[in-house]
C-alpha positions in Angstrom: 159.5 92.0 96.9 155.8 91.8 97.6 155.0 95.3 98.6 151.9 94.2 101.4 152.2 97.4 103.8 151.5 100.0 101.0 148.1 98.8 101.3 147.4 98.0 104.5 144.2 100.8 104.5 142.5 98.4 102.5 143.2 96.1 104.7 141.7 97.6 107.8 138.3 98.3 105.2 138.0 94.6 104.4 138.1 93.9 108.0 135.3 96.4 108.6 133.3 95.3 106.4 133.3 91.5 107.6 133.0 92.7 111.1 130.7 95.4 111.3 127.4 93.5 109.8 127.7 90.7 112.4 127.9 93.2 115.1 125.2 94.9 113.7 122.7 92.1 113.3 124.0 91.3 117.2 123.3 94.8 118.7 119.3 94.5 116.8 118.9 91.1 117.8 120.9 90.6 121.2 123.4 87.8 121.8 121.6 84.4 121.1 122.9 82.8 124.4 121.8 79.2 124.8 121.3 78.0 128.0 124.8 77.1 128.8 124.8 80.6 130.0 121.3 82.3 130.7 119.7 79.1 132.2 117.4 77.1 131.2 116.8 73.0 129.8 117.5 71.4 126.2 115.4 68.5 125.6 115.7 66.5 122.5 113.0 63.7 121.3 112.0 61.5 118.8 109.0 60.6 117.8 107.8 57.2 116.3 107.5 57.1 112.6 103.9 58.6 111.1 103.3 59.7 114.6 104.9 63.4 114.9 103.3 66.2 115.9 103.3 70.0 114.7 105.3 72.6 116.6 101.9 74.5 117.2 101.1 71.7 119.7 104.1 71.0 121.4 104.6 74.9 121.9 100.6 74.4 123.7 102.0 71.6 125.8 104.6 73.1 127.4 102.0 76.3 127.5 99.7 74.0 129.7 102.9 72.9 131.8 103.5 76.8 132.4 106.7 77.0 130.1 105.6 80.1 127.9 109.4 80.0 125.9 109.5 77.0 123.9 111.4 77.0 121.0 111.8 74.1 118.5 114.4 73.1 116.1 114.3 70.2 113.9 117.3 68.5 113.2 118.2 66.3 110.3 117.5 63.0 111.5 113.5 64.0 112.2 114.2 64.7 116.0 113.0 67.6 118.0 115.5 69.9 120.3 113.1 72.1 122.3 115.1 74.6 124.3 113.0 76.6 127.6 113.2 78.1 130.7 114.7 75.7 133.5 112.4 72.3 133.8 112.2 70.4 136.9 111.9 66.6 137.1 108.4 66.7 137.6 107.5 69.4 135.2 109.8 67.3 132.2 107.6 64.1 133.0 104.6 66.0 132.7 105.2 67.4 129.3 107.1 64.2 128.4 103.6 62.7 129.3 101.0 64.7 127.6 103.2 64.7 124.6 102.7 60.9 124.9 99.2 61.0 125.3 98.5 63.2 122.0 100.6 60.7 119.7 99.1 57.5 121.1 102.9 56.2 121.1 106.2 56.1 122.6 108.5 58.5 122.4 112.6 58.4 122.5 114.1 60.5 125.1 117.8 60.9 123.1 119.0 64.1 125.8 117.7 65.7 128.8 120.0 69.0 130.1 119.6 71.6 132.5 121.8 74.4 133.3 120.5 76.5 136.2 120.3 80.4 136.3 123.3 80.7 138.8 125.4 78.3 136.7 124.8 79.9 133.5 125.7 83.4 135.0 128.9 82.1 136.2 130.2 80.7 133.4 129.7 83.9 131.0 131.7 85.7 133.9 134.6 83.5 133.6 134.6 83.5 130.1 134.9 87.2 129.8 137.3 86.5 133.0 139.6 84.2 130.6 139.4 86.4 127.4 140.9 89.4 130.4 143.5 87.2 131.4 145.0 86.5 127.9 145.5 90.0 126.6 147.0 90.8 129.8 149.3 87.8 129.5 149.6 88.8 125.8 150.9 92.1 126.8 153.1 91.1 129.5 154.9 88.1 128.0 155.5 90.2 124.1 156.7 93.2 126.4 159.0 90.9 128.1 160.6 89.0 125.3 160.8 91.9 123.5 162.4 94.2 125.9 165.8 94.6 124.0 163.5 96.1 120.9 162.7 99.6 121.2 158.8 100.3 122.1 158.5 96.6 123.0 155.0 97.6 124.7 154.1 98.5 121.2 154.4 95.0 120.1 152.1 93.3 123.1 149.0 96.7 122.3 149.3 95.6 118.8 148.8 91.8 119.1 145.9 92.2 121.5 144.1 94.3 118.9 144.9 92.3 116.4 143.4 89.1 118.7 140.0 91.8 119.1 139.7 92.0 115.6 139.8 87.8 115.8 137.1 87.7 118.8 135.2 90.3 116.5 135.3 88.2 113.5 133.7 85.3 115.7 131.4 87.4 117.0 130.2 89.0 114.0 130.2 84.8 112.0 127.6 84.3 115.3 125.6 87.2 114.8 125.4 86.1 110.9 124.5 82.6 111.8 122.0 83.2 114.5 120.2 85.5 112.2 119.8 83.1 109.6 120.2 80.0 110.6 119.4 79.6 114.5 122.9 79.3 116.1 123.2 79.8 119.7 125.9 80.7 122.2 127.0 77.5 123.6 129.7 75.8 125.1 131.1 75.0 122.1 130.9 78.2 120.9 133.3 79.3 123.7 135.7 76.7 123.3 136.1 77.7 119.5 136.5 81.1 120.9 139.2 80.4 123.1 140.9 78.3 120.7 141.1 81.3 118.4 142.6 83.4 120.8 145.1 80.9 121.4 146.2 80.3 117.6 146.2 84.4 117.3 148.4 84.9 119.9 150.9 82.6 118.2 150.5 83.5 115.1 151.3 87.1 116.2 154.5 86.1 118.1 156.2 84.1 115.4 155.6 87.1 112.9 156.8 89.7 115.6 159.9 87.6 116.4 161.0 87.5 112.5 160.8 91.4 112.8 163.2 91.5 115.7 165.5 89.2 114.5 165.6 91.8 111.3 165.7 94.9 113.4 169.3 93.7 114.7 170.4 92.5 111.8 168.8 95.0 109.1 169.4 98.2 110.9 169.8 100.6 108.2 166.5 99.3 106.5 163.6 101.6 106.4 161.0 100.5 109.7 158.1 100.0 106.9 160.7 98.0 105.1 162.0 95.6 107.2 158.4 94.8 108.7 157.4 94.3 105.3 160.3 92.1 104.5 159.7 90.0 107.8 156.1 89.4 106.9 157.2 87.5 103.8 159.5 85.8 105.1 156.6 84.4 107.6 154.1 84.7 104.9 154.4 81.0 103.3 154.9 79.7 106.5 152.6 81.0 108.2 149.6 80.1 105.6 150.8 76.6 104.2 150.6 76.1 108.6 147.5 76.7 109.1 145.7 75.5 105.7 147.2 72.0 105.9 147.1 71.3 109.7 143.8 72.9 110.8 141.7 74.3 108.0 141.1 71.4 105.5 140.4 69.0 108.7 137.8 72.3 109.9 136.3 72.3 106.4 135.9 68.6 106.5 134.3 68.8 109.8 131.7 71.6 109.0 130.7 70.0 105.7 130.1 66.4 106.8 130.1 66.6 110.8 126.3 67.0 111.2 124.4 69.6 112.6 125.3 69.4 116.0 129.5 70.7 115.4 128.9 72.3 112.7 128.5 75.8 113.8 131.7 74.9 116.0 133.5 73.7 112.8 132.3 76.9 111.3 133.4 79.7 114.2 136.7 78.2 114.4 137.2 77.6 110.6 136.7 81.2 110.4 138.3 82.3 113.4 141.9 80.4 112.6 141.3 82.1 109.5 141.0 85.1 111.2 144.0 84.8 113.1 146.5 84.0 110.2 145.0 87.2 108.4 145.3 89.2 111.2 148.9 88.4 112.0 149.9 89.6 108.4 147.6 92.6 107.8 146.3 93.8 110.5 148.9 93.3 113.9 152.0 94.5 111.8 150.3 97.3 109.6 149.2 98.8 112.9 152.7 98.4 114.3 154.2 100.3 111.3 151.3 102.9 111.4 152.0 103.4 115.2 155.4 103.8 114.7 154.9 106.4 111.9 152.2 108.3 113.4 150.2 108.3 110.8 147.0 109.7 112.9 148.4 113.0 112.5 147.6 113.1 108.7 144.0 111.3 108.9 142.3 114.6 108.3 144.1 116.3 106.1 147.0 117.8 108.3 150.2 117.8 107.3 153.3 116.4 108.6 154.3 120.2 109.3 151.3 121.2 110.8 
């Protein structure tokens, strides 16, 4: 039999190190929150061909409009998306107007948004209001189903830090990207988030509930044994799931979906990944590691001792 638990320390390393520089690059830089959540307008145009402008003057136009926080991205098909501060009617016609004026031509308006301050606050709260919510519900419903198991409360602790080491992940893929390639904190972003959590959660439960059904009918087995025994029984399942329902469609989408859902295809590419790896070497290796104390021999002390 596949001996997974024996190294389940190695696990928790390669973990680390996919987490920690993300987390890193997001406590230097600060979480690159678009204006689905800080406030703020997204306007995207298109200029006429052999008529563009340079991002020097554009960033002067909206200088002269009093937007001092212009920044410009330019997507593959030649248009601009210039994200700022919150832009009234009057104060969108006026740059839309000058830009005008300095290429001698029209210009295509392809989206106009505006999310205001208020909004934007509101919806960060109730995202970290939903992500609350579901490891509570985590907790409650394992602990539940699991109440004929002994320490079913173990069960629920370990699958919600399991599904943090999935949020992590995401986090740290979004501090990698917005350091090097300009992603932002959208909408999307924390739909792909949610979606993770979701898949985590399940992925957790079905491997759980293959231990249980061992632990009444494998009693004499070893603890580390029979979890280890349950995860491969869950193990094919569990990865021929997720890579022919979700992650080939996910690649699919993030190598030919366009700019725009790519970084979505991306985060939740990586996060379902997450949550499959999690399930099998992280969420059970800290069950058996709770369950055999092994704290008490992290610095050198003995069982004894």
């Amino acid at each position: 039999m596949i001996d997974i638990l024996g190294k389940r320390y190695y696990y928790f390393l390669f973990s680390l190190l996919i987490i920690i520089p993300g987390l890193v690059f997001l406590a230097i830089d600060g979480l690159p929150l678009s204006i689905d959540f800080t406030g703020g307008s997204l306007f995207e145009i298109q200029f006429a061909s052999g008529n563009e402008i340079d991002t020097e003057t554009i960033v002067n136009i909206y200088e002269a409009a009093g937007v001092d926080d212009a920044q410009i991205t330019v997507t593959e098909n030649g248009s601009r998306v210039i994200r700022s501060s919150f832009l009234t009617n009057e104060v969108r016609d006026q740059i839309l107007s000058s830009l005008r004026t300095e290429t001698g031509s029209e210009i295509s308006v392809i989206q106009f948004d505006s999310v205001g301050p208020s909004i934007g606050a509101q919806v960060a709260q109730r995202a970290a209001l939903a992500v609350a919510v579901a490891a509570l519900g985590v907790i409650i419903y394992i602990s539940l189903a699991f109440r004929k198991v002994e320490n079913a409360f173990r069960y629920g602790i370990c699958a919600v830090i399991a599904m943090i080491h999935d949020v992590a992940v995401v986090f740290s893929v979004a501090g990698i990207g917005a350091r090097y390639f300009g992603w932002q904190m959208d909408a999307l972003f924390l739909t792909a988030l949610l979606t993770v959590i979701g898949f985590s959660v399940q992925d957790k439960v079905v491997v759980f509930d293959r231990i249980r059904e061992n632990a009444n009918i494998l009693r004499r087995l070893d603890y580390e044994t029979l979890v280890n025994h349950s995860i491969v029984q869950t193990l094919q399942r569990s990865i021929n799931t997720q890579l022919m329902t979700v992650e080939f469609l996910l690649l699919a989408l993030a190598l030919f979906g366009g700019v725009t859902l790519q970084e979505f295809a991306v985060i939740l590419l990586v996060g379902l990944l997450s949550g499959t790896y999690s399930s099998i070497f992280v969420a059970a290796p800290i069950l058996v590691l709770w369950e055999k104390e092994e704290w008490q021999n992290w610095f050198g002390r003995s069982a004894n001792a």
